[in-house]
BAFIMI-312663 format. One line per field, with one value per residue (C-alpha): residue number from 1; x, y, z. Coordinates in pm, whole numbers, plus 50000, padded with zeros to 5 digits. Each point is the difference from the previous one (the first is absolute). Layout:
N
num: c(NUM;...)
east: c(X;...)
north: c(Y;...)
up: c(Z;...)
This chain:
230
num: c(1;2;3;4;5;6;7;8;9;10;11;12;13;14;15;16;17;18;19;20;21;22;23;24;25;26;27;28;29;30;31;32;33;34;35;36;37;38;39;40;41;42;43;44;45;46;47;48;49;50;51;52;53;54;55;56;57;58;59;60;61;62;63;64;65;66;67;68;69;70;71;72;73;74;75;76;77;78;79;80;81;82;83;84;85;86;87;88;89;90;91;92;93;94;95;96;97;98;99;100;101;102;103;104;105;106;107;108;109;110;111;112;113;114;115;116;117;118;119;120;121;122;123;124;125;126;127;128;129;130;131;132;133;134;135;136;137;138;139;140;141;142;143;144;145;146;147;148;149;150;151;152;153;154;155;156;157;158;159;160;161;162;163;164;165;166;167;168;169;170;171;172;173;174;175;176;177;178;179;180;181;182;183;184;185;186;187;188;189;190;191;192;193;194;195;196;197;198;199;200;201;202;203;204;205;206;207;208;209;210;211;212;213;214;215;216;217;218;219;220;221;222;223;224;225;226;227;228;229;230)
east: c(59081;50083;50373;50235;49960;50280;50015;50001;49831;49748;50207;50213;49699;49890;50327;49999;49665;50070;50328;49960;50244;50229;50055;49959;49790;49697;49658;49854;50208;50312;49837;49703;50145;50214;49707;49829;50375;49955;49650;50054;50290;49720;49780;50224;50110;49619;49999;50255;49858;50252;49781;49624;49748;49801;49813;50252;50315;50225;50082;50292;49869;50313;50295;50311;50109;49838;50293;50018;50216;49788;49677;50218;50060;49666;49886;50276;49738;49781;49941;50050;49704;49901;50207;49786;49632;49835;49895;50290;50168;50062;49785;49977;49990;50318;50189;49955;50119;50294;50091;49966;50316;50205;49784;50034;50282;50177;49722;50204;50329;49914;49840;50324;50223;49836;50007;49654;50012;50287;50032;50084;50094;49934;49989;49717;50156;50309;50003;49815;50025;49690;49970;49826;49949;49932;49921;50241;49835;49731;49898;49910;49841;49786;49874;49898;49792;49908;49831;49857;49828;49854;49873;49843;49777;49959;49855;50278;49914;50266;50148;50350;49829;49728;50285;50212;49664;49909;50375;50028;49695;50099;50302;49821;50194;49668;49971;50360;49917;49780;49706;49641;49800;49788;50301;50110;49683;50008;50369;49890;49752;50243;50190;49772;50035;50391;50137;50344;49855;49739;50339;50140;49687;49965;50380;49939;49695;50174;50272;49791;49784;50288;50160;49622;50007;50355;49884;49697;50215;50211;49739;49813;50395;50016;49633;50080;49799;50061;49851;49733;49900;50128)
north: c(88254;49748;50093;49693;49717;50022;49619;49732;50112;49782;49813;49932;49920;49760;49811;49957;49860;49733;49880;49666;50179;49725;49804;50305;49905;50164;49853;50097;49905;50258;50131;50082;50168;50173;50178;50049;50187;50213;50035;50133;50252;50169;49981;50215;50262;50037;50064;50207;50204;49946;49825;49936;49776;50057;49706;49757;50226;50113;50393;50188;50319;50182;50064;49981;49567;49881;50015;49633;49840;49706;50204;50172;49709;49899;50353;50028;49768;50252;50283;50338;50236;50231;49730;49848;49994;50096;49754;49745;49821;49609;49715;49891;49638;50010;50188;49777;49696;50143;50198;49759;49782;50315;50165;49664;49926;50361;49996;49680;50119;50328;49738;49774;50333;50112;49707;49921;49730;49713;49914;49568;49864;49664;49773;49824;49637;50122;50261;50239;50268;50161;50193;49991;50323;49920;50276;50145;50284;49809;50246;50251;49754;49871;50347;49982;49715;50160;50311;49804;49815;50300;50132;49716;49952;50426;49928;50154;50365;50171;50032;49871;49692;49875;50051;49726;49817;49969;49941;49757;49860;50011;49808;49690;50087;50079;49651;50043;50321;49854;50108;49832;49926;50307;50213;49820;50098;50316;50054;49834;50285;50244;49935;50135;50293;50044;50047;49868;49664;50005;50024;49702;49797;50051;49793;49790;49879;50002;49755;49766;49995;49967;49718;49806;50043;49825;49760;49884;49993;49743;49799;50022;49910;49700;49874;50068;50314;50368;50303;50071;49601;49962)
up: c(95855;50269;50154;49976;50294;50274;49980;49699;49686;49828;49800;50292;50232;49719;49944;50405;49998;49693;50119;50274;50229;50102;49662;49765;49733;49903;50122;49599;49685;49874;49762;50157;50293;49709;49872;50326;50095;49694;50083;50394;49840;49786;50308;50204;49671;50016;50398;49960;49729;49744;49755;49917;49775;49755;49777;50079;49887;50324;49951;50156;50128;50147;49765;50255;50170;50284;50286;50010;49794;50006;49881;49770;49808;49868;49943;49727;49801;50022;49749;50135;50118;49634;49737;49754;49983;50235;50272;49874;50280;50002;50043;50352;49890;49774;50220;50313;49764;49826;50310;50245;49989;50048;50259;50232;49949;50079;50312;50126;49928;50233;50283;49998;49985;50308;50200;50015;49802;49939;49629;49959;49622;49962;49679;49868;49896;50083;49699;49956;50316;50172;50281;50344;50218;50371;50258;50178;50161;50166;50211;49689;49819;50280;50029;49648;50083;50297;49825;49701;50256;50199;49678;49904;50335;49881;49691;49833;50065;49785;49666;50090;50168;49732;49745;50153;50104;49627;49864;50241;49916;49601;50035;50164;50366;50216;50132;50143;50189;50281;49861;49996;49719;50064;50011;49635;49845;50076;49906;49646;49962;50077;49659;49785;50169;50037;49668;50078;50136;49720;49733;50218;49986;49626;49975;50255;49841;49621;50143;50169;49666;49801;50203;50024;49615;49956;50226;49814;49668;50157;50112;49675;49794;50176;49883;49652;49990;49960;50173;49734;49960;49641)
């Protein structure tokens, strides 16, 4: 069992590393970097030896909370250790999309509490409101950066690192990271490896599919056809 980081968490370092710093809006879309959130929380349950995963399902393995409130939270969509049949959990990939709006957006609320970031509503044609979430701390979050990057010219020697590497990677952020396309390739391989990232890549993929499919739909409508060519 890894013991908990003194600094940011995953999901914290991740959020840090997708947000452009002085406007506050994510360098991937929402609700990608809302299943790459989810994705970095399981990460860290997993570093922390709260949780496991076994053919796709995510498995509590201790009975009692994780001390983080935070943690806490998604493990409550868990099954507890010895209920049901044995080996049960929940699938990675369903938990990271039903779980993820929560997970990033109680992630954000903690940030803005704490000062390290500023939270900005604005309104998209003057109706409906969004939010922005520029940096406050810079100097923690530039220390993110900084370590990300020093793993990176590592090779990504340790868990904690190729877990980010590979959720970062999943959520279509590496390009924003400073990395090379050398460094991108091999942060693509490291999904199939991470679970968590593999869960994220699984939705990520699904959306883009889905939204390609709507897409082409259109386009066929307005020549008088339908999908299937009848």
């Amino acid at each position: 069992m890894t013991p908990p980081p003194p600094g940011p968490t995953l999901p914290e370092e991740l959020l840090l590393l997708a947000l452009d710093p002085q406007r506050g809006r994510p360098y991937c879309r929402n609700r990608f970097l809302e299943y790459a959130t989810a994705g970095a929380a399981l990460a860290e349950l997993e570093l922390q030896g709260w949780i496991t995963e076994e053919r796709g399902q995510a498995q509590l393995v201790k009975p009692l909370e994780p001390p983080d409130p935070l943690l806490a939270t998604l493990t409550r969509s868990l099954p507890a250790p010895g209920k049901g049949r044995r080996g049960s959990g929940v699938s990675a990939t369903r938990l990271v999309r039903q779980a993820g709006r929560q997970v990033a957006g109680l992630y954000l609320d903690s940030l803005v509490q704490r000062g390290v970031l500023r939270r900005e509503t604005h309104r998209f044609l003057g109706l409906l409101p969004y939010h922005r979430h520029p940096v406050v701390a810079k100097d923690l979050a530039a220390q993110v950066r900084e370590r990300f990057a020093a793993a990176e010219r590592a090779g990504f020697p340790d868990h904690r690192s190729r877990a980010l590497a590979a959720l970062v990677s999943a959520a279509g952020l590496s390009r924003f990271v400073g990395t090379d396309r050398t460094s991108r390739a091999a942060m693509r391989h490291l999904i199939r490896e991470q679970w968590p990232a593999h869960a994220v890549h699984r939705n990520v993929r699904r959306d883009r599919a889905n939204q390609s499919g709507g897409g082409q739909r259109v386009r066929r409508a307005a020549r008088g056809t339908t999908v299937n060519g009848a």
